[in-house]
N, C-alpha and C positions, 0 to 999 in steps of 0.2 A: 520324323520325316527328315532327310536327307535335303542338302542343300538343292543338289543337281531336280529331283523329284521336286522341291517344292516350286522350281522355277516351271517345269514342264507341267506342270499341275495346273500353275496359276496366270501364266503368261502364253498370250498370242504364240501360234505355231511360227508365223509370219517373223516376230521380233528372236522369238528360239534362233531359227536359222538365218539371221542376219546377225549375229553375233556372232554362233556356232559352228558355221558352214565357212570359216575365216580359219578355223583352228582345227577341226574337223573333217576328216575324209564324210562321201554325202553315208557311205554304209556306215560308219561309227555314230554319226549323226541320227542314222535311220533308227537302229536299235537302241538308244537314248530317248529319246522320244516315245518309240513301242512302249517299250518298258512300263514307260509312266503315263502313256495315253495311246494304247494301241487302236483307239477308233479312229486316231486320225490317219493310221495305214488302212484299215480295213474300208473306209470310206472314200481313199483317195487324198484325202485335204493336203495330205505330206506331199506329196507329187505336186498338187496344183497350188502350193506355197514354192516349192521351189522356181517352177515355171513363172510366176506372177511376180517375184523378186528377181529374176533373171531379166524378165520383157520391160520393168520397170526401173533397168538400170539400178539398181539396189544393188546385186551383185552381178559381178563378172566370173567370167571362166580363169581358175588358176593353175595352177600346177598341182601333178600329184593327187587330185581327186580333190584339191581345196578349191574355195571359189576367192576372191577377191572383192576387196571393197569397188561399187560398180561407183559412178559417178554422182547417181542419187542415194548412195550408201549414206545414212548418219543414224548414230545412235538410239538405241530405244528406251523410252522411259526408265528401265528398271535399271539397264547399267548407267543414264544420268542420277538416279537416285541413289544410287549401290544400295539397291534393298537386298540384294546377296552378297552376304562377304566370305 
């Protein structure tokens, strides 16, 4: 299993795109995510994580289809632990 895969496998949709949605256009993001957990497009939860991290100041609107760290942006567990290298 692949590094990107084990993280989408094993980590909140939530903390995914608060890290990834900084580096990340949201379509590159969307199909990363599919890939390794397509119920969370088939269900919605991809969409109502983006919206829930936008209203929560977490992330802001940036340029070019990237978001921006929002004001209540900070780190999520995994990347304080660097349990992916």
């Amino acid at each position: 299993m692949n590094t990107i895969e084990q993280l989408v496998r094993n980590e909140s949709i939530d903390d995914i795109i608060t890290v990834f949605a900084l580096v990340k256009a949201t379509p590159q993001l969307d199909l990363m995510i599919a890939r390794y957990k397509p119920e969370a497009l088939r269900h919605g939860e991809l969409q109502q994580a983006y919206a829930r991290l936008f209203k929560k100041g977490v992330l802001a609107k940036g340029e070019k289809g990237l978001a921006t760290k929002g004001p209540n942006w900070k780190a999520p567990p995994f990347v304080m632990e660097k349990r992916y290298t």
